[in-house]
C-alpha positions as CSV (number, residue, x, y, z in Angstrom):
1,X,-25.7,-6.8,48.2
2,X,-27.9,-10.0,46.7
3,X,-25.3,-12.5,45.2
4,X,-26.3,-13.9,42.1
5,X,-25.5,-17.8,42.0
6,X,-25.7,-20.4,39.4
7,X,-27.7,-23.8,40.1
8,X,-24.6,-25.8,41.0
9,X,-23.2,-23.5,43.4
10,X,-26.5,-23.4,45.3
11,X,-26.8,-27.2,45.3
12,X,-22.9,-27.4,46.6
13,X,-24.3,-24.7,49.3
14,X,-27.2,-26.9,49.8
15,X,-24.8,-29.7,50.8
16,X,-22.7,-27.7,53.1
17,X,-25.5,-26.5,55.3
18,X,-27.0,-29.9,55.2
19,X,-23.4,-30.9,56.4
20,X,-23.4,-28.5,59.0
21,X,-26.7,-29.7,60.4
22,X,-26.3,-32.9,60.9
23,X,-22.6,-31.9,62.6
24,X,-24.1,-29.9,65.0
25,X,-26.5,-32.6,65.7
26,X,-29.8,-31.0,64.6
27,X,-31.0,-33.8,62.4
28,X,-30.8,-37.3,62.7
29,X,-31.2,-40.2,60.1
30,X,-32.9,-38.6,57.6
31,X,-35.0,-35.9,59.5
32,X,-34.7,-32.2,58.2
33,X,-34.8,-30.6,55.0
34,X,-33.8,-27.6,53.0
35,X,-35.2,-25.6,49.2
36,X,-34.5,-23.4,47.5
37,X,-36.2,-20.8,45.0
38,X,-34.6,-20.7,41.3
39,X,-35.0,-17.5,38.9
40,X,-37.3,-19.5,36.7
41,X,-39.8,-20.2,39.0
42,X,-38.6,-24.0,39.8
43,X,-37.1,-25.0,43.0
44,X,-34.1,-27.0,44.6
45,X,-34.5,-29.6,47.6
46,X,-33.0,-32.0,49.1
47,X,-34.4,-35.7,48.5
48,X,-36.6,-37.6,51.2
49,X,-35.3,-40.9,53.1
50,X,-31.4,-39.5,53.0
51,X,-29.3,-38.4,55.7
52,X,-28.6,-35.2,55.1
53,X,-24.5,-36.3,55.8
54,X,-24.6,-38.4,52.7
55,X,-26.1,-35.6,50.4
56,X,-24.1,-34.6,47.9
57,X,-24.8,-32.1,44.6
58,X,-26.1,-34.8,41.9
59,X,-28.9,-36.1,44.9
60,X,-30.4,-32.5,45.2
61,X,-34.1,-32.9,43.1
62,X,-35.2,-30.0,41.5
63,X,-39.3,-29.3,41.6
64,X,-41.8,-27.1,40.1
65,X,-44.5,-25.2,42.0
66,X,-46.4,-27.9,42.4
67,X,-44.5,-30.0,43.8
68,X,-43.9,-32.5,41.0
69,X,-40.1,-33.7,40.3
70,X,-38.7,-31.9,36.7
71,X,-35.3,-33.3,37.3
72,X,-33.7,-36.1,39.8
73,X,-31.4,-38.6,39.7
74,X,-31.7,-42.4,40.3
75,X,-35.9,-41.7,40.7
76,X,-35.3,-39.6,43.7
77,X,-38.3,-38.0,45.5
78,X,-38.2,-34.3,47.1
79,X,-38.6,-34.3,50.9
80,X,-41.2,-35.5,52.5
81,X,-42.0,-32.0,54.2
82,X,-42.1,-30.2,50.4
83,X,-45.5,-28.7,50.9
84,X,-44.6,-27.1,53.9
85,X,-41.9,-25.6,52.3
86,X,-43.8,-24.6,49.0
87,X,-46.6,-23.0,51.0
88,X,-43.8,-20.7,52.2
89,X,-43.0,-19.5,49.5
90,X,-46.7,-19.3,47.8
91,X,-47.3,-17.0,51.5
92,X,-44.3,-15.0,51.1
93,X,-43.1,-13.5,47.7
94,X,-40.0,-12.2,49.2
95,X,-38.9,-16.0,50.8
96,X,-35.9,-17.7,48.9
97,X,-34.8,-20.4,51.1
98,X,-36.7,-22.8,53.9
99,X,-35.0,-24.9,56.3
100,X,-36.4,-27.5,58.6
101,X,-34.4,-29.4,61.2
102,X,-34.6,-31.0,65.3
103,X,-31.9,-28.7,67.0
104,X,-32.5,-30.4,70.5
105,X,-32.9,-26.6,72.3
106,X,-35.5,-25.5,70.2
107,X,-37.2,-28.8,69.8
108,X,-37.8,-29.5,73.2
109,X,-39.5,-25.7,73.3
110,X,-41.6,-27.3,70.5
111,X,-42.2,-30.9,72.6
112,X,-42.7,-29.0,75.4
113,X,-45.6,-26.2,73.7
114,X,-43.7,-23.7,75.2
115,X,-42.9,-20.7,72.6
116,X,-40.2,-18.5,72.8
117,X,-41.6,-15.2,73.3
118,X,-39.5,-13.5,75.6
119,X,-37.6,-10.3,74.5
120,X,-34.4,-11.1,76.4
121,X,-31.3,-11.9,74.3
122,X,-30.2,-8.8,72.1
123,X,-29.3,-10.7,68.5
124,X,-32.6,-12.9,68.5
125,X,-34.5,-10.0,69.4
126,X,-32.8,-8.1,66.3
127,X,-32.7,-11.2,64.1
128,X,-35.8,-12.9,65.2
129,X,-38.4,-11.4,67.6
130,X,-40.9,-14.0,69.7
131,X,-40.8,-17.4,68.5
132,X,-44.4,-19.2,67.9
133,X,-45.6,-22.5,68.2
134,X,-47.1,-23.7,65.2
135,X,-50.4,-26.5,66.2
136,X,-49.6,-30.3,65.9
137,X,-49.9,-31.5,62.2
138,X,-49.0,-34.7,61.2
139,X,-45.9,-35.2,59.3
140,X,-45.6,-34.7,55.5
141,X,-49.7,-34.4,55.2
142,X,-51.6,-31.2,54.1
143,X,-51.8,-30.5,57.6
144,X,-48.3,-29.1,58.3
145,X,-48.7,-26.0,55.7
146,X,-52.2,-25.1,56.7
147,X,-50.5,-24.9,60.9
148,X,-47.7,-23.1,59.6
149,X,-49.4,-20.2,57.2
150,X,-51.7,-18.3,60.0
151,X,-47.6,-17.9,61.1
152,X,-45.8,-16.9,58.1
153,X,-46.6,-13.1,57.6
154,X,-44.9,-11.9,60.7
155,X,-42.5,-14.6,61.7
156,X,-39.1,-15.9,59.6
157,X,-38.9,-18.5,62.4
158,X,-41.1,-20.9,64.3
159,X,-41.2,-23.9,66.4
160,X,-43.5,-27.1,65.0
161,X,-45.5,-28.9,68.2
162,X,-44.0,-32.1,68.9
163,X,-42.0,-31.9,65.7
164,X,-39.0,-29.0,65.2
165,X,-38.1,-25.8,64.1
166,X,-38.8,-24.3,60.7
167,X,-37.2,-20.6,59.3
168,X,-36.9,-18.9,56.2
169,X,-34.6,-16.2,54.1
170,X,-34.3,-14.7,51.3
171,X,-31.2,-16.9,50.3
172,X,-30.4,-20.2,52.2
173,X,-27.2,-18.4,54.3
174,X,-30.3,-16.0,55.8
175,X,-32.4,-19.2,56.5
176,X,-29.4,-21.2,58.2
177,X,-28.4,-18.0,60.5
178,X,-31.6,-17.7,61.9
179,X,-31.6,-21.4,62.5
180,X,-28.2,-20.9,64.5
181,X,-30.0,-18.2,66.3
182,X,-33.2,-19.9,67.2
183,X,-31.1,-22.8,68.8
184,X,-28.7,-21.0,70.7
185,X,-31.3,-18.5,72.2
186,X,-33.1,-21.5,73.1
187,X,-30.2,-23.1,75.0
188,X,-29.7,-19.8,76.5
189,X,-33.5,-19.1,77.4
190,X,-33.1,-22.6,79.1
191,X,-30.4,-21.7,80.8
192,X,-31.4,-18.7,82.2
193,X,-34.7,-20.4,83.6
194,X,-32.4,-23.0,85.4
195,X,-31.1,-20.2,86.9
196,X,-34.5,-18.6,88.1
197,X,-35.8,-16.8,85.3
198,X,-35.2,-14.9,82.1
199,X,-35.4,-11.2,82.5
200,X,-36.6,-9.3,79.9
201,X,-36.0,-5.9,78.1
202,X,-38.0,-3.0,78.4
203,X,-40.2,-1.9,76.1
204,X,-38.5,1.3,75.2
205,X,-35.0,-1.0,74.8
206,X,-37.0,-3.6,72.7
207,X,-38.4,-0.7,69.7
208,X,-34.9,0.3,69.8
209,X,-33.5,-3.4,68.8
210,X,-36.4,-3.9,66.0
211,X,-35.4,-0.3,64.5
212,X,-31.4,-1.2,64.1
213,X,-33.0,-4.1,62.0
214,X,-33.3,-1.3,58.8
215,X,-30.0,0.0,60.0
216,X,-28.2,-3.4,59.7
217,X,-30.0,-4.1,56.6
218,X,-32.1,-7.8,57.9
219,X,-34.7,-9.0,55.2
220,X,-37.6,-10.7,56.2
221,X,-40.1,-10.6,58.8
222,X,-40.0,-9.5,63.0
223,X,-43.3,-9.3,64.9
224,X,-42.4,-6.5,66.5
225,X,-41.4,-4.1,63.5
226,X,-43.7,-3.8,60.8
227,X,-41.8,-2.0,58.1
228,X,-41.5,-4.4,55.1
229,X,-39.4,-4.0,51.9
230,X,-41.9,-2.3,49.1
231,X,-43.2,-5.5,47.4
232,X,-42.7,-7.8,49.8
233,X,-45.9,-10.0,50.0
């Protein structure tokens, strides 16, 4: 059941996962950032050229669909990244949350142009599916949406070349999870090929992980299961 929250207690949850990030050593500095989708069509996101470890509710910015700041405080800009995050959302009607960080597993997948797309780990196959790797685009240009969007209708998560990892939700929890997920499969896929190889799921094992996605009630999108909530876009 969709929990209906008010605009400060998604900016105080925008600050805890930004918290959590930078404690689990995903971001850096000021690298990463997070939005959110209001009811009125605006949206929430944390401010460029901060750590995300010094964010607190009254820094969040809130934007419009074009990107352009309606509220802030002390002249503060929206991330840097805020057109990748708003082509998300102009892609994918059913997207209320994107998160972008450097979680070291994942990132070296993406440094490395190596995707993960092998079906061996139960939950990310469930959660996730095959992990693409989005072409190089350079940082907060037009470029980074237009890598991104070919990407967007099948996959909630995906690895940025040289850059990161970017996923999505329908609320900002969903988004963060499949962060978590993303980075430990990729620790574990890592792990697995220091020890000679992943080995991966048959076919018949694979169809039956994508089905339990209806039965366990996951929004969003899987490459290997096609069934989409009815207007979904």
């Amino acid at each position: 059941m969709k929990i209906n929250m008010n605009e400060i207690d998604i900016k105080n949850q925008i600050c805890d996962i930004c918290r959590k990030m930078w404690q689990l050593g995903w971001v850096a500095a000021n690298d990463g950032n997070i939005s959110v989708k209001l009811g009125d069509g605006l949206f929430l996101t944390t401010p460029t050229g901060m750590s995300k470890s010094f964010i607190t509710p009254d820094k969040i910015v809130k934007i419009n669909a074009k990107g352009e700041v309606v509220e802030s405080a002390d002249g503060l800009k929206p991330s840097s990244e805020i057109k990748m995050h708003l082509r998300c959302y102009e892609e994918r009607g059913d997207i209320g949350a994107v998160l972008h960080a450097h979680p070291p597993a994942a990132a070296g997948y993406a440094v490395a142009n190596r995707a993960l797309d092998e079906y061996t780990m139960v939950e990310a196959i469930i959660a996730i599916g095959s992990v693409p790797v989005a072409p190089y685009a350079t940082p907060s240009t037009s470029e980074v949406p237009d890598a991104v969007a070919p990407y967007l209708h099948e996959h909630d998560a995906l690895l940025l070349r040289n850059h990161g990892a970017l996923t999505m939700g329908a609320d900002l929890i969903t988004a963060y999870y499949r962060m978590e997920t993303l980075e430990l499969w990729a620790k574990i896929s890592l792990n697995a090929h220091l020890l000679g190889g992943a080995d991966e799921m048959s076919r018949e094992n694979i169809d039956k992980l994508c089905g339990m996605r209806e039965f366990y009630g996951i929004t969003g999108r899987h490459p290997g299961y096609k069934k989409y909530p009815e207007g979904s876009s």
